[in-house]
C-alpha positions in Angstrom: 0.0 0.0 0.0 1.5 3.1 -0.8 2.3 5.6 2.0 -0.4 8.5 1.2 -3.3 5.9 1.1 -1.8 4.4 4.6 -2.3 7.9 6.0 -6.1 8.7 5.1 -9.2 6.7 5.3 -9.1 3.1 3.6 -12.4 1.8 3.2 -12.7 2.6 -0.5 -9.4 0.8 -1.6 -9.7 -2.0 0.9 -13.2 -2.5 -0.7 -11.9 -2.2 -4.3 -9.4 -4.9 -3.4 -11.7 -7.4 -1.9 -14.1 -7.0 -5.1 -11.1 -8.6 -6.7 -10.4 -11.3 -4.1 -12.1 -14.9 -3.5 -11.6 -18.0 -2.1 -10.1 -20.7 -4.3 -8.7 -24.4 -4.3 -5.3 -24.5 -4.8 -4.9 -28.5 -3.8 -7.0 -31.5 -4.8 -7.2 -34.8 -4.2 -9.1 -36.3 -6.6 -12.5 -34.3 -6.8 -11.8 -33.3 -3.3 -10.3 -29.7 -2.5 -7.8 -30.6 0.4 -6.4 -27.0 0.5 -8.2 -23.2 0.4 -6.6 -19.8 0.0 -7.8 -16.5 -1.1 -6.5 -15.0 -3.8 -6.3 -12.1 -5.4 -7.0 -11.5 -9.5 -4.5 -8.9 -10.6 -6.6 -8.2 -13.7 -9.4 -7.7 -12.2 -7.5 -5.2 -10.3 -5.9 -3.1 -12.7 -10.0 -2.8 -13.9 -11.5 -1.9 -10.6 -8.9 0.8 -9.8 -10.4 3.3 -11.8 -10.2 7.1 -12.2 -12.8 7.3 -10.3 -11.5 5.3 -7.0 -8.4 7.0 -7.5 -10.0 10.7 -7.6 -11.3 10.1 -3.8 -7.2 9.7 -2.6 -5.6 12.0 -5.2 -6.1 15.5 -3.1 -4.4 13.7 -0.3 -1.6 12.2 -2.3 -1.0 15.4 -4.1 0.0 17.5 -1.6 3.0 16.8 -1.8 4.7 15.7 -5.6 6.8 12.7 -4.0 3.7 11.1 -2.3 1.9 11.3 -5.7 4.7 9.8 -7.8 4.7 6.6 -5.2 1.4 6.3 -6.2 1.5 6.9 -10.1 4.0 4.2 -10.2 1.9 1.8 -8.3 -0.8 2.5 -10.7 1.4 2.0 -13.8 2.7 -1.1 -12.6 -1.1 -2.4 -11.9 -2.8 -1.1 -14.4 -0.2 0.3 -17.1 -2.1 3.6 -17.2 0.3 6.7 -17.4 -2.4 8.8 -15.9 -3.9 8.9 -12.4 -7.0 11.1 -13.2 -7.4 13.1 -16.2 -5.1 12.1 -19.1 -1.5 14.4 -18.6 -2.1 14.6 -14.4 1.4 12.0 -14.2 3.7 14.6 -16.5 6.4 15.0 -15.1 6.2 12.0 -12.1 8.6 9.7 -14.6 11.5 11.4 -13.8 11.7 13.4 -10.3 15.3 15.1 -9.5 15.8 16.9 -6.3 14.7 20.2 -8.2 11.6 18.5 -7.5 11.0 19.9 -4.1 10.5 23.5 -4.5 11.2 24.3 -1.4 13.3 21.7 -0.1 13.3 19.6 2.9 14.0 20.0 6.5 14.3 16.9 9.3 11.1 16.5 11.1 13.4 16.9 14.3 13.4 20.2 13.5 9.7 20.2 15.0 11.5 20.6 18.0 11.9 24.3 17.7 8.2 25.0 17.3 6.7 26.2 20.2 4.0 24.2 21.9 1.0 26.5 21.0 2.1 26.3 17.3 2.2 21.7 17.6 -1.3 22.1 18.7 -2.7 23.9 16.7 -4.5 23.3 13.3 -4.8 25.0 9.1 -6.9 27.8 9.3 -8.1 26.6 5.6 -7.9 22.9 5.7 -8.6 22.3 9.7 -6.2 19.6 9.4 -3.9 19.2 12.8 -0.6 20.4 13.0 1.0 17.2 13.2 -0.8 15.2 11.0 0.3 18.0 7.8 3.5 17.0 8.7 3.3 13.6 8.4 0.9 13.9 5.2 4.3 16.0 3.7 7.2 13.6 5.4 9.1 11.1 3.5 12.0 9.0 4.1 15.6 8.9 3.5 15.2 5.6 1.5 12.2 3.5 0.7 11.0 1.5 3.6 8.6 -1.3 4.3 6.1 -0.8 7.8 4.9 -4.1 8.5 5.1 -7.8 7.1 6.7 -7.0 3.6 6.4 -10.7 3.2 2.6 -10.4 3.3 1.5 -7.2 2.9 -1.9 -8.0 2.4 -4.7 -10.4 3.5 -8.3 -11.2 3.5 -9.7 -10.9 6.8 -13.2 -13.5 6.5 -14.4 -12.3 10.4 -14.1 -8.5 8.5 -15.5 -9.9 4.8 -12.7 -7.6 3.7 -9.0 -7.0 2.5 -6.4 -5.6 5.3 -3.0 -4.3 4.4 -0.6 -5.5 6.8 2.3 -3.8 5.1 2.7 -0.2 3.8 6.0 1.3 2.2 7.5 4.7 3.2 7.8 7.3 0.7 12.4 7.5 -0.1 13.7 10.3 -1.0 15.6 8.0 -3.2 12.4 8.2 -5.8 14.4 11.7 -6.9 17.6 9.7 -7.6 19.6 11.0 -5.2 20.1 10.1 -1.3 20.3 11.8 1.9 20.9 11.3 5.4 18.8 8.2 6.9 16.1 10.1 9.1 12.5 11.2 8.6 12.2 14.6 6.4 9.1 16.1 5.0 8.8 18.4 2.4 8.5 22.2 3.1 6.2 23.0 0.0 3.6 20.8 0.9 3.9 21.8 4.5 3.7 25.6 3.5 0.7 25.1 1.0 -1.7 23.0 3.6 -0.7 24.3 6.9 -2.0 28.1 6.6 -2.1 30.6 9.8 -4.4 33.0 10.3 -3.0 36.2 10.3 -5.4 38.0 12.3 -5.0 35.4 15.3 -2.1 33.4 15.1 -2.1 30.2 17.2 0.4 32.2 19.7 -0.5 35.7 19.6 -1.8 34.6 23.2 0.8 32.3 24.6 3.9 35.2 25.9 6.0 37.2 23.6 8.9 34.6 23.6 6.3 31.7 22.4 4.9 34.0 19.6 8.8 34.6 18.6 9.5 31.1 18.4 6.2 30.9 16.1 7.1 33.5 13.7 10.6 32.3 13.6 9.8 29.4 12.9 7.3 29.5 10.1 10.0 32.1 8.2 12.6 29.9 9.1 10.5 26.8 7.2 7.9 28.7 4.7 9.5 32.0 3.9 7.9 35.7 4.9 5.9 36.0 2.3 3.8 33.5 4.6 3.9 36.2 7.4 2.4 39.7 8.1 4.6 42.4 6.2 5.4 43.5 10.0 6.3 40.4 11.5 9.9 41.4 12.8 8.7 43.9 14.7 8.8 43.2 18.8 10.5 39.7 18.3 12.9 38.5 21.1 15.9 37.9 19.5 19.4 38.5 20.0 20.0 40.2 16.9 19.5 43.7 18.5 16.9 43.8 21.2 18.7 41.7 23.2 22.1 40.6 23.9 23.0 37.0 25.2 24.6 36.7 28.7 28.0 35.3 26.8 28.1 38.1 24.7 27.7 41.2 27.1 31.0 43.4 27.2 31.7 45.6 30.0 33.8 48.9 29.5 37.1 49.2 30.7 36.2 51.4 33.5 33.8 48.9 35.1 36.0 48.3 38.6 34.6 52.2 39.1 31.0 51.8 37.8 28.5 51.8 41.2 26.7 48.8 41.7 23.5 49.6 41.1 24.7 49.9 37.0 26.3 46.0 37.6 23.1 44.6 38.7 21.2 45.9 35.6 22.5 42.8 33.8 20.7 40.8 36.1 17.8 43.2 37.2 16.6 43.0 32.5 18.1 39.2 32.2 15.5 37.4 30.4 14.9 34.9 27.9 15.1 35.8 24.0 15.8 33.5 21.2 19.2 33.1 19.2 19.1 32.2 15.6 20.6 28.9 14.7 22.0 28.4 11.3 18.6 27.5 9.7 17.2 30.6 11.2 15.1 28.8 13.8 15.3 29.7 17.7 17.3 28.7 20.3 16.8 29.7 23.3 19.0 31.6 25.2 19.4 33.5 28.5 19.9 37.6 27.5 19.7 40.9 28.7 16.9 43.6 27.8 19.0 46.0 26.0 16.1 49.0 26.3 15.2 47.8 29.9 18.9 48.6 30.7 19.5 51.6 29.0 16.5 53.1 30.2 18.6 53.1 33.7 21.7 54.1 32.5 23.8 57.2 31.1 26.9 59.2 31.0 26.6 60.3 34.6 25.9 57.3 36.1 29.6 56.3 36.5 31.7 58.5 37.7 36.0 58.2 38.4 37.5 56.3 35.2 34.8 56.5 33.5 35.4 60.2 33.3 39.4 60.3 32.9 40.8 60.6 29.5 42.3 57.3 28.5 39.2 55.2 29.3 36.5 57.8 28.8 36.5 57.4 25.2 36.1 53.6 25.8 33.1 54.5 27.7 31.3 56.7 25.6 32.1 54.3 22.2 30.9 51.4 24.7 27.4 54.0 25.8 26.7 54.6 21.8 26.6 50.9 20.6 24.4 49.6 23.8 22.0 52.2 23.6 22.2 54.8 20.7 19.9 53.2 18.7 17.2 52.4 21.6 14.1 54.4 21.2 13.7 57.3 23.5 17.5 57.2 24.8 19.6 60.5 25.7 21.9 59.4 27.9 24.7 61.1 26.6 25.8 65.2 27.3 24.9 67.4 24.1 29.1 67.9 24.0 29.8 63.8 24.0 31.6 64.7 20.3 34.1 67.0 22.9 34.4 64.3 25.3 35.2 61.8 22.5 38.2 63.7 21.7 41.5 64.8 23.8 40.7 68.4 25.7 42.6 70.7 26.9 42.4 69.5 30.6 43.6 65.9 29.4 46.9 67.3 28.6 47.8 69.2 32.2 49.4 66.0 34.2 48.6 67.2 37.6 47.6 63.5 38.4 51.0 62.3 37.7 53.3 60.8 40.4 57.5 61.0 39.2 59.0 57.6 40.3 62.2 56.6 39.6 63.0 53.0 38.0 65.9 50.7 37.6 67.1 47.6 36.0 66.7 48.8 32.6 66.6 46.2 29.3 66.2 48.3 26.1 65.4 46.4 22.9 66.3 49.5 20.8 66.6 53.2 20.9 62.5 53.6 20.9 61.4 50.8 22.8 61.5 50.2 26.5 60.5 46.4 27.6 60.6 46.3 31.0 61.3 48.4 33.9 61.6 47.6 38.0 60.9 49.9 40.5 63.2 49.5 43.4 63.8 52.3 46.3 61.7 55.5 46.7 63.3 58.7 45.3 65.1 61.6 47.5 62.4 63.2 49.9 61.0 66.2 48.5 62.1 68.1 51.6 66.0 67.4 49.6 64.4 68.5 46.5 63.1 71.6 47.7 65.9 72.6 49.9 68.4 72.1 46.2 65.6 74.8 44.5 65.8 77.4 47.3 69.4 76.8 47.9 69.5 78.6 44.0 67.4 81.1 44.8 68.8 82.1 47.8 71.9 82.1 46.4 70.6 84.6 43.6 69.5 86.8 46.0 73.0 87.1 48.4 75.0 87.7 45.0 72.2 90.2 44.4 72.9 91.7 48.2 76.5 91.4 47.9 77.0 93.6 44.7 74.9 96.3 46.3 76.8 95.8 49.4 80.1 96.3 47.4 78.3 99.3 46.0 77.4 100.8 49.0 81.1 100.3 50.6 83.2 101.2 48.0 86.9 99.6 48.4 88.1 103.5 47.9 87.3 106.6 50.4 86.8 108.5 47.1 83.1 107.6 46.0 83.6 110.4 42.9 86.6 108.0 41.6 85.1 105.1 39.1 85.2 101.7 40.8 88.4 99.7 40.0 88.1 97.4 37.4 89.3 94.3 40.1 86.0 95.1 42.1 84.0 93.8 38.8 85.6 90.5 38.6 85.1 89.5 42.5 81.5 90.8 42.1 80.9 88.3 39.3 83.0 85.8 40.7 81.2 85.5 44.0 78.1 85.0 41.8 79.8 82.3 39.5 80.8 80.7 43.0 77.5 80.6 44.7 75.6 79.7 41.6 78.3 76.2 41.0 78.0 75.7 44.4 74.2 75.5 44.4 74.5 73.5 41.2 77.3 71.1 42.4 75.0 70.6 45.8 72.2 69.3 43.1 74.8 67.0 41.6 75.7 65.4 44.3 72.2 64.8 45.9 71.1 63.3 42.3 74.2 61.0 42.3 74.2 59.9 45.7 70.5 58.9 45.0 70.6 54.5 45.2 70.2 53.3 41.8 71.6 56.4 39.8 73.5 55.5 37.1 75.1 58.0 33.7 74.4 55.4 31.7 70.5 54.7 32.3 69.8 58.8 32.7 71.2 59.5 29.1 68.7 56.4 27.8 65.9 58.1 25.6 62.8 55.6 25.3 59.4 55.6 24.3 57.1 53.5 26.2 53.7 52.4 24.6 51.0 52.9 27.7 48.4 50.8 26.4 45.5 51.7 28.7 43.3 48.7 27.4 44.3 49.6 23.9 44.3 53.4 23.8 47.0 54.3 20.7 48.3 57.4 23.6 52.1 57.7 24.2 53.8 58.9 26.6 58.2 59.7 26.6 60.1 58.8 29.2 63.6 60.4 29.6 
């Protein structure tokens, strides 16, 4: 029996067959019939299955074109018509190729992906159950016998009638090509019987995440054009709505963000469907991307967030999270300022001078690595060296008026002598290389100072989480 007549009522062929079948002797001995069976006439078969017995099965069988070439080729083989029908209803059944199936095939495991509401539900146009439109459309990987292939048929006298005991599978084989053993069906045939209403789909009632996985999964197996015009709109997927857990990225300034941002990600963490290769859903755990930029913005972290290196970081990490969200202006009207380097960057009043040893250079404009050892000269050393300068500035300053004051001569009319010149500026020259010889030796009497690692001119990359800035170390 072939598999589309297996699948819908049988009365009609079973009686057909048993029009066709009797009782007769196959042993005698003598006049005596020893043995019975019941047989059935083949010729009288390929009679009684008529256009008109066939019509009754046909829209069944034709819904999908590899069903109704299983049973085309049952009837030419019984009957040796090349019609099922109306004369020219078989063209093109001789020859299938996988072009065949418009649409293709998918796996029936793929079911799996369909929400619940959709499984239950039934055609708007043919009333026909979810499940049994798949299995009108399914077909095998290869040709396969369900039952006794032995016997596939017998007269049942309690019944008065013909029982098949035996069906066979439509293979995908019948197109001359193979596939992967499983149970497929064929998305055409699925498409063209199973119709949703529009107006009230089956799980427009059933939670936002369940009328996703509908609408996903009907594009996914029929196309859009089976769809409203509208039907991306308010979908739950991870393509922009929402983002799955695995993919969230924090800025770099997230060890200063306040924990009340932190907790968003759990506070909009929801459920929202991923797209698999075939474009059905999978279901993964994700975060509300409007429910948490709705309760976030440029203010809301504060310290790194706000310093130069990482700022930019944050406000490139604030504009693709929520620039595109409906409603969202989170960001300062002067973000494009922010985005760059300002004048305020550039003071380094934040800076702390350390000094470091154990020096490898790789080349003249590359520093690898650098040790810190002992703290640098207290700053009460520093200061003194500075005021040490100035002060003396100011006695060669008091000293040459001094000198002017209390000539060397009792004559003040007579010009100084020119000798008086030359201790005035040498007393200066003194007391400024003394000063400057004081600074010397504090600097090389620091631990660690060495001529050779001071006159070392590298650049060292500061790559504050991958922020092209520079910064020259002497």
């Amino acid at each position: 029996m072939p598999q589309c007549i297996a699948q819908q009522d049988q009365s009609i062929w079973l009686s057909t067959m048993t029009k066709c079948t009797n009782k007769r002797c196959t042993s005698h001995f003598g006049m005596i019939c020893t043995h019975g069976q019941w047989l059935t006439q083949l010729s009288c078969l390929s009679t009684t299955f008529s256009p008109d017995v066939i019509a009754s099965y046909l829209p069944y069988c034709d819904r999908s074109i590899l069903a109704k070439a299983q049973l085309y080729s049952w009837i030419r083989n019984l009957t040796g018509r090349t019609w099922l029908v109306e004369v020219g209803d078989a063209n093109g059944l001789q020859e299938l190729t996988p072009t065949s199936l418009a649409k293709g095939y998918a796996p029936v495991g793929v079911i799996a992906n369909a929400p619940k509401c959709l499984i239950d539900s039934t055609s708007s146009l043919s009333m026909d159950p979810f499940q049994y439109v798949i299995a009108s459309c399914g077909f095998t990987s290869t040709s396969q016998d369900t039952g006794n292939s032995a016997r596939p048929w017998e007269y049942r006298e309690s019944l008065h009638s013909m029982i098949a005991l035996d069906f066979e599978t439509v293979g995908y084989d019948i197109v001359g090509d193979r596939i992967r053993d499983g149970d497929y069906f064929d998305k055409d045939c699925f498409c063209h019987v199973f119709t949703i209403n529009l107006a009230k789909e089956p799980c427009s009632g059933s939670g936002q995440l369940e009328f996703t996985k509908e609408r996903l999964w009907m594009n996914a197996t029929c196309g859009s054009k089976f769809l409203p015009n509208n039907w991306t709109e308010t979908l739950m997927t991870t393509q922009f709505s929402f983002i799955a857990i695995e993919d969230w990225r924090w800025p770099v300034c997230v060890a200063d963000m306040p924990k009340r941002v932190i907790a968003l990600t759990d506070q909009c963490a929801t459920d929202a469907c991923e797209l698999d290769s075939s474009g059905y859903c999978n279901v993964k755990r994700a975060v509300d991307r409007t429910c948490f930029c709705r309760n976030i913005s440029y203010d809301s972290c504060t310290g790194s967030c706000h310093i130069f290196e990482t700022r930019i970081d944050y406000i490139k990490w604030l504009r693709g999270l929520c620039e595109n969200v409906q409603d969202w202006h989170g960001l300062p009207d002067s973000w494009h300022r922010l985005a760059a380097p300002i004048p305020f960057d550039l003071i380094p009043w934040g800076w702390t001078i350390r000094r470091f040893v154990d020096l490898t250079i790789t080349n003249i404009t590359s520093l690898a690595y650098a040790k810190e050892t002992e703290m640098c000269p207290l700053n009460q050393w520093k200061l003194g060296s500075f005021a040490t300068v100035n002060i003396a500035t100011f006695l060669a300053t008091f000293l040459s008026l001094g000198l002017r004051l209390y000539p060397f001569t009792s004559h003040p009319q007579n010009p100084s002598h020119p000798w008086s010149w030359i201790l005035k500026g040498t007393i200066v020259v003194a007391l400024q290389l003394l000063a400057n010889l004081l600074n010397i030796f504090i600097a090389q009497s620091t631990p660690g100072y060495s001529l050779d690692a001071s006159l070392v001119l590298s650049a060292s990359p500061y790559m504050a989480n991958d922020s092209p800035y520079w910064f020259t170390a002497i």
